[in-house]
Residue frames as qw, qx, qy, qz and C-alpha x, y, z in Angstrom:
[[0.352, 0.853, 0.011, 0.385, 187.70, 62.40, 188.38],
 [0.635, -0.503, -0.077, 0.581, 190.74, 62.26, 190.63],
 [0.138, -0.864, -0.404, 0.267, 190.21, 64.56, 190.94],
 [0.421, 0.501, 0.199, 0.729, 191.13, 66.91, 188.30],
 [0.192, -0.923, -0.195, -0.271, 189.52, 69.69, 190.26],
 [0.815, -0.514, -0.016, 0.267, 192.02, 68.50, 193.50],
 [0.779, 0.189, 0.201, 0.563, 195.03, 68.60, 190.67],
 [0.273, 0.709, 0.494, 0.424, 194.13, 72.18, 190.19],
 [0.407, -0.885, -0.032, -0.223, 193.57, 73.65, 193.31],
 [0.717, -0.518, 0.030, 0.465, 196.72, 72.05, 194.58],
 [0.723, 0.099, 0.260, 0.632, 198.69, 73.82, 191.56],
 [0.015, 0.787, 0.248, 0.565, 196.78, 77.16, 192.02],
 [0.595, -0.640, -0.342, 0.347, 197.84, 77.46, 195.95],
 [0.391, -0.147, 0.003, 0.909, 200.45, 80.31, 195.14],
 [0.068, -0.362, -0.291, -0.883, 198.11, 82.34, 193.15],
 [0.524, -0.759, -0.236, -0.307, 195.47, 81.84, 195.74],
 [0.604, -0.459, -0.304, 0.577, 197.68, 82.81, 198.80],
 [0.081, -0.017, -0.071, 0.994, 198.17, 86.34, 196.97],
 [0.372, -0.370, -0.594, -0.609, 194.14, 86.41, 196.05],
 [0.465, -0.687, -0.522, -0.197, 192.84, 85.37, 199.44],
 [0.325, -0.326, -0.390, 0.798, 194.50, 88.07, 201.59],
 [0.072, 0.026, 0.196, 0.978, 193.17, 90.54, 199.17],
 [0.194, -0.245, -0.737, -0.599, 189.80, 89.20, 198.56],
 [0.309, -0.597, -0.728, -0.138, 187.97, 89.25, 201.43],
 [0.230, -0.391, -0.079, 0.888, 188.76, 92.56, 202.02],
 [0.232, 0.000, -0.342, -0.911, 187.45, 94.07, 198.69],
 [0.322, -0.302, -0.623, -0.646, 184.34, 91.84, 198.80],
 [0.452, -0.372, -0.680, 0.441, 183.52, 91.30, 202.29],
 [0.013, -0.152, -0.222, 0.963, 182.88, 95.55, 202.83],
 [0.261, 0.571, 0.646, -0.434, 179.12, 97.08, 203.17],
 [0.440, 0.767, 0.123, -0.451, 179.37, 99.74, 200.44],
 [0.627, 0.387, 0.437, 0.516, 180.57, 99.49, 196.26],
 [0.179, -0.922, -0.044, 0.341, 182.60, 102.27, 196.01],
 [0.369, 0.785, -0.498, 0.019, 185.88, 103.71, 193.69],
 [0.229, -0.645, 0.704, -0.188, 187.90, 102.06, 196.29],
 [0.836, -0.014, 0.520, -0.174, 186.36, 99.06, 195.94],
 [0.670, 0.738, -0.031, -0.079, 186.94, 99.20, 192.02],
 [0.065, 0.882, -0.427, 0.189, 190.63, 100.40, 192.85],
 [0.417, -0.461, 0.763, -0.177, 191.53, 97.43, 195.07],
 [0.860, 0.293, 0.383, -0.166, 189.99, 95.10, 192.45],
 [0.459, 0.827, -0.295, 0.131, 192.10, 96.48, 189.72],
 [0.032, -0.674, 0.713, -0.190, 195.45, 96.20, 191.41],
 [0.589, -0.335, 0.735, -0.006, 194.95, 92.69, 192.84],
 [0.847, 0.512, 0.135, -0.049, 193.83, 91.75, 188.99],
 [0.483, 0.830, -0.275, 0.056, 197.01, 93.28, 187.76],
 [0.061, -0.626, 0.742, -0.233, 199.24, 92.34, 190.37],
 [0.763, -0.056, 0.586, -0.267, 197.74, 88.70, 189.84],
 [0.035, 0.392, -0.631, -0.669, 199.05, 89.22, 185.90],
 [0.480, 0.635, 0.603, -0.043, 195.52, 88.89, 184.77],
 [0.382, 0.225, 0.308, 0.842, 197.52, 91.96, 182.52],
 [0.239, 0.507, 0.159, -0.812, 195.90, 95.98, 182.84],
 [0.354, 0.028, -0.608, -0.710, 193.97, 95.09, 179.24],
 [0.559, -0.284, -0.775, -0.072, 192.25, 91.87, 180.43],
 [0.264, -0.237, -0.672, 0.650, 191.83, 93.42, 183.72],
 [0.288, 0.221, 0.049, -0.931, 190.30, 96.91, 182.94],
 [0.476, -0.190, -0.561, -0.650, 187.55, 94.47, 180.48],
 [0.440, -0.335, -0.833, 0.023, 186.76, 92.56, 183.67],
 [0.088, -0.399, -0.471, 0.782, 186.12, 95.38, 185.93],
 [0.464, 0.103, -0.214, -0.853, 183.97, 97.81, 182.87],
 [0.425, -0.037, -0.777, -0.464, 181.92, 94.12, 182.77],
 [0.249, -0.334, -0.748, 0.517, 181.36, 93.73, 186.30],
 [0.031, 0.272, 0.186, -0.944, 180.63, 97.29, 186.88],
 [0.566, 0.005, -0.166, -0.807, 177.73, 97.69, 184.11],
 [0.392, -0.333, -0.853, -0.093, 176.60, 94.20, 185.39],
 [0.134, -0.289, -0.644, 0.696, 176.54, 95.43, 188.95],
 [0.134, 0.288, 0.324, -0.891, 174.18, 98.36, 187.70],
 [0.395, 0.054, -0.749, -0.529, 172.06, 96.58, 185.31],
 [0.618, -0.205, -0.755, -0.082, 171.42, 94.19, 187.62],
 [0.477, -0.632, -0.042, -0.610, 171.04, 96.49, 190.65],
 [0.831, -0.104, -0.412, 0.359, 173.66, 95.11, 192.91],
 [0.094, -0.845, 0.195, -0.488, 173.87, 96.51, 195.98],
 [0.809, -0.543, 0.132, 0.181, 175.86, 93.47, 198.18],
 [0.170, 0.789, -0.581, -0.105, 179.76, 93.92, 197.16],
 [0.559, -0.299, 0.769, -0.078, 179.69, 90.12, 198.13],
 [0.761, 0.409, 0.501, 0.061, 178.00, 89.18, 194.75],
 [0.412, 0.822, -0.315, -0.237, 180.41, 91.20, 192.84],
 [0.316, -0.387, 0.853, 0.151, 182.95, 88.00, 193.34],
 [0.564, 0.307, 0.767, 0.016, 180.23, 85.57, 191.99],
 [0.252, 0.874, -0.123, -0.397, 180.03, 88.56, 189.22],
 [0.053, -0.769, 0.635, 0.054, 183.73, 88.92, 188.71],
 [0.526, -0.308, 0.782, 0.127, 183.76, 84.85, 188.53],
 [0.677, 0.515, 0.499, -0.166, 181.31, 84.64, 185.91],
 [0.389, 0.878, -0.067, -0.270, 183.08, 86.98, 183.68],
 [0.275, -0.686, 0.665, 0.107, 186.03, 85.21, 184.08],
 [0.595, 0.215, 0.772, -0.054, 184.61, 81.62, 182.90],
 [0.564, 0.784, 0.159, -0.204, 183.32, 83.65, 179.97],
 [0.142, 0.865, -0.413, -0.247, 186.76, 84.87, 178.59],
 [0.111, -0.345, 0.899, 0.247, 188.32, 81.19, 178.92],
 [0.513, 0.353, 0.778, 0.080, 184.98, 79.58, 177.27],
 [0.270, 0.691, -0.163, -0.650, 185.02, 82.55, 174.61],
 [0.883, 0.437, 0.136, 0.104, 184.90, 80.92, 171.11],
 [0.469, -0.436, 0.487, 0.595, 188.42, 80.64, 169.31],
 [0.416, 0.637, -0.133, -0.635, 189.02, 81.81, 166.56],
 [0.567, 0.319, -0.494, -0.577, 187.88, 79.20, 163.87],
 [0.875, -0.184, -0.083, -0.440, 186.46, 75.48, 163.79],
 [0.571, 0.511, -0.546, 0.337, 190.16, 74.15, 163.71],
 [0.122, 0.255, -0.683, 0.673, 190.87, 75.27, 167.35],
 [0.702, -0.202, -0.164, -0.663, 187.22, 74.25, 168.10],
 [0.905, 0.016, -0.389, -0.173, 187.64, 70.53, 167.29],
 [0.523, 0.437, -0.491, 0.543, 190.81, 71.12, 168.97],
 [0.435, -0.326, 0.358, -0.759, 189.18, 72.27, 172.50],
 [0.846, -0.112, -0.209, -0.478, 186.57, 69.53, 172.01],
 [0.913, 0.113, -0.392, -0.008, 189.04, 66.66, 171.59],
 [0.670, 0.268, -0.376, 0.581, 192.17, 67.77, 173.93],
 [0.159, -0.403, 0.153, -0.888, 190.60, 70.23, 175.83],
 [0.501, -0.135, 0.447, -0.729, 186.99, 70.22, 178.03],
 [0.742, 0.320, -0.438, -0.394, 186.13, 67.37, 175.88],
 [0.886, -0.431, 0.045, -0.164, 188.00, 65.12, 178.86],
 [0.525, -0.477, 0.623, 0.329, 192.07, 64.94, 178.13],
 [0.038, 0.498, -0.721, -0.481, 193.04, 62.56, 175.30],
 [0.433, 0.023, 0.899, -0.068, 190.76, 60.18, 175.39],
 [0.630, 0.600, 0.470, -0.149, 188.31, 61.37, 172.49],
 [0.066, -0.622, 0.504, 0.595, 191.22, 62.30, 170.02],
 [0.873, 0.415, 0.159, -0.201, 190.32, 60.66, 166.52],
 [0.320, -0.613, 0.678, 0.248, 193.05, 57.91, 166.06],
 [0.857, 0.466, 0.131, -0.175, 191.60, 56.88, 162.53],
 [0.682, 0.430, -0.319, 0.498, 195.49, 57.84, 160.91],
 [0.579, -0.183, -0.369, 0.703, 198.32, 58.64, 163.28],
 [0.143, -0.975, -0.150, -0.076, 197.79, 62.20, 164.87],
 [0.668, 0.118, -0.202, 0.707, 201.20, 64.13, 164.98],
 [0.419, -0.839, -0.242, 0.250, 201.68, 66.47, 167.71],
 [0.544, 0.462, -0.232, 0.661, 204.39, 69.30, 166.70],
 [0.665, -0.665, -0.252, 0.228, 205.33, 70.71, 170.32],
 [0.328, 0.739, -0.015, 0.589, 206.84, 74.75, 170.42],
 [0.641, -0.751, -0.157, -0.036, 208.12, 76.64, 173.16],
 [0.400, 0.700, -0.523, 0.278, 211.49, 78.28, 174.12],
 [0.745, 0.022, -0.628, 0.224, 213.80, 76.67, 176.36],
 [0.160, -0.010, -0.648, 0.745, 213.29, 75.82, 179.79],
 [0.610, -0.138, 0.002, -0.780, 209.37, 76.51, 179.71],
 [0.549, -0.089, 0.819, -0.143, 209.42, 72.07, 180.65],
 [0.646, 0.440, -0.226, -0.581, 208.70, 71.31, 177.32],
 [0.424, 0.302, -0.853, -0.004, 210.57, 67.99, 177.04],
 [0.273, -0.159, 0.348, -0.883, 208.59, 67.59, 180.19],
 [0.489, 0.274, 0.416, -0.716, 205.31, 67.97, 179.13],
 [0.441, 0.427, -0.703, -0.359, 206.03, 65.95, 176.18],
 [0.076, 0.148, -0.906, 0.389, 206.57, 63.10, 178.54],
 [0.347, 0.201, 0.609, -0.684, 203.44, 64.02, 180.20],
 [0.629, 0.477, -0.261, -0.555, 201.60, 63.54, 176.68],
 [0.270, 0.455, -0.846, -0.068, 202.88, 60.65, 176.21],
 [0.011, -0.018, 0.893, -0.449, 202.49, 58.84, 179.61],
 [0.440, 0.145, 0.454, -0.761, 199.06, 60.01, 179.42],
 [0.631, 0.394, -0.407, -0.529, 198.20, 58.38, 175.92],
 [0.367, 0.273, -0.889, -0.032, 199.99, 55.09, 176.83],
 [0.270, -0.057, 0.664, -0.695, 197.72, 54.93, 179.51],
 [0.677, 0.380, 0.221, -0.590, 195.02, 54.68, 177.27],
 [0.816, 0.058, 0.572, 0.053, 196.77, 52.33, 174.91],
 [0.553, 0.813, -0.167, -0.071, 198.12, 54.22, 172.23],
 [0.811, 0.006, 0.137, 0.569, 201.17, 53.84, 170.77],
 [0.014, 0.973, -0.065, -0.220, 203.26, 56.99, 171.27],
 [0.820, 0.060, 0.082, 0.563, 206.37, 57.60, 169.26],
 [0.298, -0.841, -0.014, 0.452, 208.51, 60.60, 170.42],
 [0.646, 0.540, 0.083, 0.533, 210.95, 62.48, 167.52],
 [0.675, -0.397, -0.080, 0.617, 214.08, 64.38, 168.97],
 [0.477, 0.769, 0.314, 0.286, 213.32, 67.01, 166.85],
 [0.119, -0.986, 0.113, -0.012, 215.05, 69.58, 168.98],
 [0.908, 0.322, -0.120, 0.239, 219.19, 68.67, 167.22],
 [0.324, 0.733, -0.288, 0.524, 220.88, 71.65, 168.63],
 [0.341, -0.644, 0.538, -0.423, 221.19, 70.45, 172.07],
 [0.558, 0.201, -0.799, -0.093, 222.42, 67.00, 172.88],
 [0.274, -0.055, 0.619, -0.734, 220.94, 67.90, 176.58],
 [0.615, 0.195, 0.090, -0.759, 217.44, 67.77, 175.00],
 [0.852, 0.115, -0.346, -0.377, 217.70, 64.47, 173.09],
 [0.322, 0.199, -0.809, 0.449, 219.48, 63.02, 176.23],
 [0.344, 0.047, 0.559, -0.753, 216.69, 63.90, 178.22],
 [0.738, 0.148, -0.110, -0.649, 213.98, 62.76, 175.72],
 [0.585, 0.197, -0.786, 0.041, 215.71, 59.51, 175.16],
 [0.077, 0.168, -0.863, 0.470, 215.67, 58.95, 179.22],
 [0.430, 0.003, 0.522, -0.737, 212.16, 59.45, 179.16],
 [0.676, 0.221, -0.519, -0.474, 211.50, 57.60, 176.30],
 [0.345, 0.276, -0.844, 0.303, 213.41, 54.58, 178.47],
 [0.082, -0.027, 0.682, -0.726, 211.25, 55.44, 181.37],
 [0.650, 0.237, 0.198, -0.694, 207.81, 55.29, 179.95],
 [0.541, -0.041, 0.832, 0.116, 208.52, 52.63, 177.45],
 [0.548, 0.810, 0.181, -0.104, 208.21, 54.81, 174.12],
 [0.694, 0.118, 0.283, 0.651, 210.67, 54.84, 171.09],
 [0.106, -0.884, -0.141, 0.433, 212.47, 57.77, 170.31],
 [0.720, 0.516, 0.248, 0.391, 213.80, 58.85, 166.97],
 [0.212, -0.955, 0.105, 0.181, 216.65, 60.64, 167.04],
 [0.629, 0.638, -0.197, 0.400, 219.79, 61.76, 164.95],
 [0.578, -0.106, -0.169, 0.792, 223.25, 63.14, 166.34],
 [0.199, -0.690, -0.128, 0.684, 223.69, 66.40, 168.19],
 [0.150, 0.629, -0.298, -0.702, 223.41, 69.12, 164.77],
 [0.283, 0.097, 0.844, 0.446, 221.32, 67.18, 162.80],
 [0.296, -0.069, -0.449, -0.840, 218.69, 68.30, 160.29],
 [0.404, 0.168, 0.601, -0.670, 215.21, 68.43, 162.77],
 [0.739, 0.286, -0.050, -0.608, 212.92, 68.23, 159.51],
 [0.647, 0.117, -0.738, -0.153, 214.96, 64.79, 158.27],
 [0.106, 0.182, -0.820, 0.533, 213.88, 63.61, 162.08],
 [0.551, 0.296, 0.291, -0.724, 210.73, 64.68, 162.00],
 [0.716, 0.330, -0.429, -0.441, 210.10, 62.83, 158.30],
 [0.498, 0.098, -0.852, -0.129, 212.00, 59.40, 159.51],
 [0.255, -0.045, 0.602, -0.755, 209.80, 59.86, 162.40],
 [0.722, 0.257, 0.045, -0.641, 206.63, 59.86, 160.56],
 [0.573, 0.286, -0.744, -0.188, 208.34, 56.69, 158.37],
 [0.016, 0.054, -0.905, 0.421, 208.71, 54.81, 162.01],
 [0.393, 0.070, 0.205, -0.894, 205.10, 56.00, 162.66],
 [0.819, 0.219, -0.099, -0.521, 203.14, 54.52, 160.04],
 [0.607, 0.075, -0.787, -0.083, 205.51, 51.11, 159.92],
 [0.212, 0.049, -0.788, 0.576, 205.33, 50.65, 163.43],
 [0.294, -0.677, -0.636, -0.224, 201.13, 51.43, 163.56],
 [0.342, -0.153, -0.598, 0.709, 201.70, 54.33, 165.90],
 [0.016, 0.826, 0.547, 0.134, 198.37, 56.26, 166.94],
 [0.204, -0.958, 0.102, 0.175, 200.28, 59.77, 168.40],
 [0.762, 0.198, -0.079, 0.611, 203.39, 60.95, 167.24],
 [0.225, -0.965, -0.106, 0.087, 205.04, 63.97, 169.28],
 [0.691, 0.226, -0.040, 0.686, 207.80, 65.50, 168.15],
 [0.360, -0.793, -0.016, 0.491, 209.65, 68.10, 170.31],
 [0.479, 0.819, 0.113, 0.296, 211.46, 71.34, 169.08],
 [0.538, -0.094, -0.380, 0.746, 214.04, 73.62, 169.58],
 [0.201, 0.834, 0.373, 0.355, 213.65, 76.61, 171.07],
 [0.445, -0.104, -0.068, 0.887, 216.67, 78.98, 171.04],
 [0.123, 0.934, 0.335, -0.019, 214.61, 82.55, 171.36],
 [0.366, -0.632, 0.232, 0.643, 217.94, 84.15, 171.17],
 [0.109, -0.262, 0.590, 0.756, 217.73, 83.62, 167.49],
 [0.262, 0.473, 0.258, -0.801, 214.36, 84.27, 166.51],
 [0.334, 0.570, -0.416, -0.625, 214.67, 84.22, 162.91],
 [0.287, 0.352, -0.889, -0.065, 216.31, 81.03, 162.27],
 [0.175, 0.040, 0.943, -0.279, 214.15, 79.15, 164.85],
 [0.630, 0.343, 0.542, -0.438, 210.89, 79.76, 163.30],
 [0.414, 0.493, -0.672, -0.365, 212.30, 79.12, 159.92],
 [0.073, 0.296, -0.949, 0.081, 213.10, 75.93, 161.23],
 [0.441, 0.353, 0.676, -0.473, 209.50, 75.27, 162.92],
 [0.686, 0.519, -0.016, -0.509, 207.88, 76.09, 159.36],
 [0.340, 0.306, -0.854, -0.248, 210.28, 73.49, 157.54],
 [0.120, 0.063, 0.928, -0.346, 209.27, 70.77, 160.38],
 [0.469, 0.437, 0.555, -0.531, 205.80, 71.70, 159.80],
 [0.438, 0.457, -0.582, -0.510, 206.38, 71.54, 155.71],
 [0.162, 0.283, -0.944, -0.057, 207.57, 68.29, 156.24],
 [0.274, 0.241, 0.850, -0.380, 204.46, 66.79, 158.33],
 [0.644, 0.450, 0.313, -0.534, 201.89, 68.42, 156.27],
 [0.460, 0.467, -0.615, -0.439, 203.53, 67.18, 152.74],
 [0.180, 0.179, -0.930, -0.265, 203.43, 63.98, 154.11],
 [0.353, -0.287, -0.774, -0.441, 199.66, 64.06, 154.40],
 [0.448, -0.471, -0.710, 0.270, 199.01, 64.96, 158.12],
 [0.030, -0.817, -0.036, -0.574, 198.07, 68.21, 159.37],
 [0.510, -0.040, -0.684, 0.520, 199.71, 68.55, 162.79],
 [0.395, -0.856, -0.252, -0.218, 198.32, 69.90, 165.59],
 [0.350, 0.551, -0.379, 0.656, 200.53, 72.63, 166.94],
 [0.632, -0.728, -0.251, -0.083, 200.93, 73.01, 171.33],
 [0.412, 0.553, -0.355, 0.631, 202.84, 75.36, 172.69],
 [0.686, -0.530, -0.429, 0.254, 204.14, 75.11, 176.32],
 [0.192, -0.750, 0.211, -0.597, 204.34, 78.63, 178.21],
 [0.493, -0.033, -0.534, 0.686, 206.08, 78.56, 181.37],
 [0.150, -0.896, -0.390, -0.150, 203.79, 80.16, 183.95],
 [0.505, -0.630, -0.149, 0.571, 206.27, 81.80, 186.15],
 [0.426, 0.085, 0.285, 0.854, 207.36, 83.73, 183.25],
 [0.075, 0.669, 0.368, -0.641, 203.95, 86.31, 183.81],
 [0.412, 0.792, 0.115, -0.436, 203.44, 88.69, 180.87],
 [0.038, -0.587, 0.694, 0.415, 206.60, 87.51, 179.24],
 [0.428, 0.221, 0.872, 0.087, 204.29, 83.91, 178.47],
 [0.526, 0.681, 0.504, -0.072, 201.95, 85.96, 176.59],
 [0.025, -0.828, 0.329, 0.454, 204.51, 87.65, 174.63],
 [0.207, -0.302, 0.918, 0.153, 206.09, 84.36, 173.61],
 [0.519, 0.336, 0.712, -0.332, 202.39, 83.06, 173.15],
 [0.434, 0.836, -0.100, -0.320, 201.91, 86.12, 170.12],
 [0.122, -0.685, 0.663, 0.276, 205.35, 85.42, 168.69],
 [0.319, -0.133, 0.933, 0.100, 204.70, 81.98, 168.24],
 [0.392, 0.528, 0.639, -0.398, 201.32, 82.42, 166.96],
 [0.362, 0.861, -0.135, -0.329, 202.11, 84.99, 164.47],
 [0.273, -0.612, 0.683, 0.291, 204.88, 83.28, 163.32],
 [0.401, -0.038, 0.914, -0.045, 203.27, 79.78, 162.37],
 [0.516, 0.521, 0.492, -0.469, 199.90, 81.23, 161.04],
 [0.361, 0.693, -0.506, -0.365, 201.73, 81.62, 157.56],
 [0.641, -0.129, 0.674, 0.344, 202.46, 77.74, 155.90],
 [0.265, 0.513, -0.523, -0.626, 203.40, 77.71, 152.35],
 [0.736, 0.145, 0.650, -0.123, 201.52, 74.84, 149.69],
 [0.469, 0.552, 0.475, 0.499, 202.48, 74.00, 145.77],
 [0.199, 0.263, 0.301, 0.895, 203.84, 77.66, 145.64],
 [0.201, -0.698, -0.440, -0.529, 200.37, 79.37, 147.67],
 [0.031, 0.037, -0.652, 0.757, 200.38, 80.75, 151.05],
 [0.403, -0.699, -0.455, -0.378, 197.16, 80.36, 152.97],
 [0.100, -0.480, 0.645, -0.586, 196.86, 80.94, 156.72],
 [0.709, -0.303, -0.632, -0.076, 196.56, 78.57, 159.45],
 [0.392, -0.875, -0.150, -0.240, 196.72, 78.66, 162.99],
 [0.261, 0.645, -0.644, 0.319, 200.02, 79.33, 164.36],
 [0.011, -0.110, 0.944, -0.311, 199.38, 77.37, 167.66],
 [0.508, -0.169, -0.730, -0.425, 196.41, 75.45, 168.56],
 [0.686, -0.649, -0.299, -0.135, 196.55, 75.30, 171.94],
 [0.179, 0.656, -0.540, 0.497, 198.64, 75.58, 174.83],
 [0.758, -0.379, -0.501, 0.175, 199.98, 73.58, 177.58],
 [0.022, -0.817, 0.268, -0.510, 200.99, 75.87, 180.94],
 [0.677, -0.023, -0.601, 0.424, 203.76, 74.18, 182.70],
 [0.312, 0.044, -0.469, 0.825, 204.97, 75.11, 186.36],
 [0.233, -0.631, -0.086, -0.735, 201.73, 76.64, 187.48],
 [0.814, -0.355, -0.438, 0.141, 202.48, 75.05, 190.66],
 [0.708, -0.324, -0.177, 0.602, 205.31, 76.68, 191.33],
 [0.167, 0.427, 0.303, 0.836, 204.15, 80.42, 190.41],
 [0.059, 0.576, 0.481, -0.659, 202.02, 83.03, 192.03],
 [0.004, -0.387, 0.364, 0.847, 201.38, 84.17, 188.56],
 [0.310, 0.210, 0.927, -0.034, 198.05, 82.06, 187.32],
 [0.376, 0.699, 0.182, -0.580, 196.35, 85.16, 185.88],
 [0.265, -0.356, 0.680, 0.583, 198.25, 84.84, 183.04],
 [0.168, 0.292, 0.838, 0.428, 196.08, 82.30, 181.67],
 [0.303, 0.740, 0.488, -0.350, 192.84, 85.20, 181.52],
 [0.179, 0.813, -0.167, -0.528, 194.87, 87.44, 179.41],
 [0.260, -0.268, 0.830, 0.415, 196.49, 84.79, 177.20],
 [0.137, 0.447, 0.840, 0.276, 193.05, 83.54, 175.92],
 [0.162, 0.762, 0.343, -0.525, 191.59, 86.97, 176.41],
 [0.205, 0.749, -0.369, -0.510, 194.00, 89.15, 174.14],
 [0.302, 0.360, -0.763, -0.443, 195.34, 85.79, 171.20],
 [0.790, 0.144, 0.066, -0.593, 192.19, 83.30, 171.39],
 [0.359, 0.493, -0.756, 0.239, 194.31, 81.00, 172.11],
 [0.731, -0.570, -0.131, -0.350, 192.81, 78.19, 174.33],
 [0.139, -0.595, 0.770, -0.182, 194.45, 76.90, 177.16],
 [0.780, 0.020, -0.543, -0.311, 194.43, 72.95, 176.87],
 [0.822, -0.247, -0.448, 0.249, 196.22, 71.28, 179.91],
 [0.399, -0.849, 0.163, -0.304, 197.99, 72.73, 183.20],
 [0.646, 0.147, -0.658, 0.359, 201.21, 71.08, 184.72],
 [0.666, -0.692, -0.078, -0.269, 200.61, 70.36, 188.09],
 [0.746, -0.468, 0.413, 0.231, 203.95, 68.82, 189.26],
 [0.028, -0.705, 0.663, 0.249, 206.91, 67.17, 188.11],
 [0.400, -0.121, 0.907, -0.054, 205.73, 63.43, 187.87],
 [0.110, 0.165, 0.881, 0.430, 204.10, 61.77, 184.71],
 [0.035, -0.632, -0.769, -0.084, 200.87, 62.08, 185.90],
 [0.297, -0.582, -0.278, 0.704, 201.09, 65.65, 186.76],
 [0.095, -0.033, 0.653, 0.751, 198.96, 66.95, 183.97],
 [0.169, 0.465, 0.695, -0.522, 195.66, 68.14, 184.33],
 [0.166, 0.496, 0.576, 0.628, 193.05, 68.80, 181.32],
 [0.013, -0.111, -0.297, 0.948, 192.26, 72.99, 181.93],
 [0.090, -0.755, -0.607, -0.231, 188.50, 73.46, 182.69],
 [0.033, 0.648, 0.160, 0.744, 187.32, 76.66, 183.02],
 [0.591, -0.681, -0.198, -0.384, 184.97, 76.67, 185.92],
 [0.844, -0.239, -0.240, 0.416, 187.54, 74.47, 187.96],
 [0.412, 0.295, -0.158, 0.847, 190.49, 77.08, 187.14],
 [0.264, -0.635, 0.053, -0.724, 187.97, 80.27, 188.44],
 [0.791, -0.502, -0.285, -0.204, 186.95, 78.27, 191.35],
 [0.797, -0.366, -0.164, 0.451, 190.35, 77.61, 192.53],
 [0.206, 0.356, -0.224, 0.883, 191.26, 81.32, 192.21],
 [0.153, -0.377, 0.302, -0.862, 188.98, 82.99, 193.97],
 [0.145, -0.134, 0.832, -0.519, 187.44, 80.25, 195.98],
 [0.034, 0.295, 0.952, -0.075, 184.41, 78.50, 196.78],
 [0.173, 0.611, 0.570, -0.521, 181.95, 81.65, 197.02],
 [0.046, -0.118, 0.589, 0.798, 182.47, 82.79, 193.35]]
């Protein structure tokens, strides 16, 4: 398990450098006091575990602590970790994002993904969160395992973006469907799926755009793309990539997207589905801002599925709970 744990801890160092000045201070004192409470709070908040998700982990601690008749302030960390572990193994919200955990999730990476028909990956996220990226990283990891991956350029309005997908397409040694700069994403996405099934491919991943400046229009667009995959028979699975450094603004972006998607039209019915399915959280490497993920899966139930650790292929780490708490607040949790 190269150490997936290793992958973690190296990509959590910022968020632990603000955490362990703070921590053994609050837990390390003789008595459980306001102050103690007070300096918990703030390093939660100022760790952008968010003042919602924060205030539930301190009212959970607290009526543990007096339940359970804690009187060392040192076992409020091992507390305080437990509760944490809870919130990111919290059920989601239906069997959908279950199967979805199972297979992509704690369940061990990609490797137990059911590649009976072609799985199609629709990949959300606004620009500059490393989505084109972490695409890559999806990819590289699947070929690893022998799949055939075919990539779809879905994202038409920049000719950056299907320049960049194309180079990685080159570099990993996956085909990449793609149209001219201001073509029509959904007729990419569809001769995607055509390559797909002649070409036997087990994963298709098709990137998106995502211009948040125009709001409207881009999830218009994401519901056509996602017309198009499910008419031709496949239900995609939907993974949006949050930029940690972006702090309270990821889980903003997180809702948006969610709420947006959870609406597909069929033969004239609306039902709902889930807007995203999971989430991949690029750049936590390069962030002091790792709380993020408590409040993201606290407040939209929304698991988290993979971590970027780096910049290189392999730099992609499936997100286990226990691992994640551990490598905030440390070994004595």
């Amino acid at each position: 398990m190269f150490n997936i744990f290793k992958r973690t801890r190296q990509s959590m160092e910022r968020t632990r450098e603000l955490w362990r000045e703070k921590i053994g201070g609050i837990f390390g004192r003789s008595l459980i006091n306001d102050e103690l409470w007070d300096d918990l709070e703030e390093l939660l908040i100022a760790g952008d575990v968010g003042i919602n998700t924060s205030l539930k982990l301190i009212e959970a601690v607290k009526a543990r602590v007096k339940n359970e008749r804690v009187q060392d302030a040192a076992r409020i960390q091992a507390l305080l970790g437990e509760e944490m572990v809870g919130i990111l193994k919290q059920s989601t919200v239906g069997s959908r994002q279950s199967a979805v955990v199972s297979q992509w999730g704690a369940g061990g990476g990609l490797s137990t993904i059911d590649y009976r028909l072609s799985t199609v990956v629709l990949v959300v996220g606004v620009n500059g969160t490393g989505k084109t990226t972490s695409i890559a990283k999806l990819a590289h990891n699947l070929k690893g395992q022998d799949k055939r991956v075919i990539l779809a350029a879905a994202d038409t309005f920049r000719a950056a973006a299907i320049d960049q997908l194309k180079h990685w397409g080159e570099r990993l040694g996956v085909d990449v469907i793609s149209s001219q700069p201001g073509g029509d994403p959904g007729a990419v996405v569809f001769d995607a799926l055509e390559a797909a099934r002649r070409r036997k491919a087990d994963v298709l991943i098709a990137d998106t755009a995502g211009r948040i400046q125009t709001k409207f229009n881009l999830m218009e667009e994401l519901k056509k793309i996602r017309r198009v995959i499910t008419r031709a028979g496949v239900d995609p699975v939907v993974l949006l990539v949050l930029d940690a450094n972006t702090g309270q603004n990821g889980l903003s972006q997180a809702r948006y997207f969610s709420e947006a998607l959870s609406e597909t039209s069929s033969r004239g019915s609306i039902y709902r589905t889930p807007g995203v399915d999971g989430i991949i959280l690029a750049k936590l490497d390069s962030t002091s801002r790792g709380g993020i993920v408590l409040a993201i899966v606290d407040e939209l139930k929304i698991p988290i599925l993979f971590i970027g650790t780096g910049q290189g292929p392999d730099d992609l780490a499936p997100f286990k709970a226990e691992e994640f708490v551990e490598a905030l607040l440390g070994d004595n949790w």
